[in-house]
N, C-alpha and C positions, 0 to 999 in steps of 0.2 A: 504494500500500500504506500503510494506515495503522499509525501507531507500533505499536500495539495487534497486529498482523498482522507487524510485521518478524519477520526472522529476528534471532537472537541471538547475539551472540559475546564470548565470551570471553577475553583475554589477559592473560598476566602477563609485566610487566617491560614496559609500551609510553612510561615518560616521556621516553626516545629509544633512537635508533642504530634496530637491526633490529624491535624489540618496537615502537616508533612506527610503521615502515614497514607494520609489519603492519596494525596498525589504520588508518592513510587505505588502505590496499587493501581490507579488509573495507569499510569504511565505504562508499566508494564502489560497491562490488557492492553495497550496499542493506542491510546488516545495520547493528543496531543493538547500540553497542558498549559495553564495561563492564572494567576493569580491575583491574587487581591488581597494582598499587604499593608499595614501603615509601616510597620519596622521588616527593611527586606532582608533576607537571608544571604542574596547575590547568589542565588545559583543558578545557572541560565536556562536548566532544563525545567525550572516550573514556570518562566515566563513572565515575571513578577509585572506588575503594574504597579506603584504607589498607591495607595488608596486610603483617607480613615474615613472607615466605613459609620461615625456617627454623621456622614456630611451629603448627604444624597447625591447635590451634582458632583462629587470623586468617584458614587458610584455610578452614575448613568452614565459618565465621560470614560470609565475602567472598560465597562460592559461595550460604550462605542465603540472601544481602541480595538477591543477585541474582532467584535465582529468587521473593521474598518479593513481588518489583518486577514482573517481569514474566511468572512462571509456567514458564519454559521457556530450554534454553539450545543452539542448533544446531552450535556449531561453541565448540572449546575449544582454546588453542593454550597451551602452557607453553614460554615463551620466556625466562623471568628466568633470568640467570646470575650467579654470581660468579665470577672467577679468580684465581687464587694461583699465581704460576709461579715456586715456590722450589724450590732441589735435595730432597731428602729429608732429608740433614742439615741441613738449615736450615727443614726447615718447617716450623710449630709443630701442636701437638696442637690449637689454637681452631683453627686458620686448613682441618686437614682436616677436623675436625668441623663447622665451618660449611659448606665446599661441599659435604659428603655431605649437608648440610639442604637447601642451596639446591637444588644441581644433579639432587639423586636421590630424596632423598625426598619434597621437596615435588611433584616431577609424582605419586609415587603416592600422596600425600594427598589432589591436586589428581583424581587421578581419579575414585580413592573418592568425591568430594565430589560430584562430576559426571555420576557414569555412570549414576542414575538418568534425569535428563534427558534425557543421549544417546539413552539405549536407547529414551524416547520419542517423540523427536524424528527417530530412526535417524539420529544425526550423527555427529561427525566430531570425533574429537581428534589435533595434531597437535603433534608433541613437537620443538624445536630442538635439534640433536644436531649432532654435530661431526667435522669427519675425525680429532681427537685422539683419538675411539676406537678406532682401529685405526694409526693415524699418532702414535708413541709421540716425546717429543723431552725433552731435558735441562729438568727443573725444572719439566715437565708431570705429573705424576705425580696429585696429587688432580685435577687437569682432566679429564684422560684417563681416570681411574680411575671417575668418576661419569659421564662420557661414555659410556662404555663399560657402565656400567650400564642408563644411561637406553635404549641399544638393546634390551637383553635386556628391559627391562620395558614398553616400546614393541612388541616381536615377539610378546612372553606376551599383550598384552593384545588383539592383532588376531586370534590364532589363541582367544581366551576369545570374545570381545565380537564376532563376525562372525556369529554365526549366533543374535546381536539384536538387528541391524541398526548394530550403530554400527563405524565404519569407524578404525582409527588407525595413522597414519602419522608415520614418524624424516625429517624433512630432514636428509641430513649433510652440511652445505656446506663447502668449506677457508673463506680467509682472505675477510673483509668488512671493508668499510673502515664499518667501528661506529662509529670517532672522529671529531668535530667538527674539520672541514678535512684530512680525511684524502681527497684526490683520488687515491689510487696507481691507476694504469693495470693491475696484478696484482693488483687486488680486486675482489669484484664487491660492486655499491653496495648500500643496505641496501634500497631504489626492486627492483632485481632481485628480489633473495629473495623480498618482500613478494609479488611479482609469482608467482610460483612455489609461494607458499602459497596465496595466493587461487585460484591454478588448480587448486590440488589437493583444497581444497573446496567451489569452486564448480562449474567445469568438466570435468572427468572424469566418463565415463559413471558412472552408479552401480548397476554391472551389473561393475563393478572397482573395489577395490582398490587403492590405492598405497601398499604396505606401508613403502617407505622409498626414496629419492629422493636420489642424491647429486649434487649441482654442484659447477663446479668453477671458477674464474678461466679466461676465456678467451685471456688474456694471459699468458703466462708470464714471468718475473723471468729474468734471467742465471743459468742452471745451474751449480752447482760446479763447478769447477774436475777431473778424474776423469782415471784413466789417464797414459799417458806426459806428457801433456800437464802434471800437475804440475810436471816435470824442467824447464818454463819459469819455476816462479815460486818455487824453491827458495833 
């Protein structure tokens, strides 16, 4: 397949952790990749564009650049996050107004920007979501709350955009070991996931569907401590 004939992919947030793993898993099934960074990594095989993604026109002008290049875009994955895991009294007014940019509205700027494409390419956008949408915890509050978003506008946009060909799907995985030398045995690595997005645009008949997909650590951590059993460590 010549350059000119690959398939296309799109991702934000790949200068590491999960958003890298993604792109060497695209890359390797054959598609030719393109990015959407605010801090680039410099490596020329994911095709960085600059971009911070709380600012819409960095993302319509990323998404133009792309298609200006190569005409077409088959698979689109919004992966960039930020986190802020402060209680509520303590969290500032910048810090929830940035991850409402980051975490929520920039996928649906990012789709707006895209769905032209999809709809002709009949591809495939897939949204990074979290078990914090539904698994609420002390000092999660804007995480969870723009998580929780991102489903509802991931589930609107499969029951809109299905019946013109383009397909979108929420991965909601728990804990990933994101961090550099982070080896815990109760993560699952950022190699796994990549592996599970790739299959979900590559591999699946397309004759279905996968409207959201949650994994889960196949190792579990030491359980709290629950029931009478307390009375041991009082």
């Amino acid at each position: 397949m010549s350059s000119s004939d690959a398939r296309v992919a799109l991702v934000t947030g790949t200068n590491r952790g999960s958003g890298k793993a993604i792109a060497e898993e695209l890359r390797d099934r054959g598609y030719r990749l393109f990015s959407l960074n605010r801090s680039l990594a410099r490596e020329d095989w994911l095709g960085e564009l600059r971009c911070d993604l709380a600012d819409p026109a960095q993302i319509r002008r990323g998404v133009g650049q792309v298609l200006d290049e190569v005409g077409r875009i088959d698979v689109c994955v919004s992966n960039a996050v930020d986190r802020v895991l402060d209680p509520i009294a303590e969290l500032t007014e910048a810090d929830w107004e940035r991850l409402v940019s980051i975490n929520l509205s920039a996928g649906f700027h990012l789709v707006k920007a895209v769905l032209p494409a999809l709809r002709a390419s009949r591809g495939v956008f897939v949204a990074m979501g979290s078990h914090a949408a539904t698994r609420y915890f002390e000092g999660g509050a804007a995480y969870s709350a723009t998580k929780a978003g991102l489903k509802a506008l991931v589930e609107t946009l499969l029951l809109e955009e299905r019946r013109n060909g383009v397909r979108a799907c929420l991965v909601s995985p728990g804990a990933i070991a994101n961090l550099d030398g982070d080896d815990s045995a109760h993560k699952m690595s950022t190699r796994s996931i990549a592996r599970c997005v790739g299959t979900i645009v590559d591999s699946w008949p397309t004759d279905l569907v996968v409207g959201e997909i949650e994994v889960r650590p196949a190792d579990l951590a030491e359980p709290p401590i629950t029931g009478i059993d307390r009375l041991l460590h009082v």
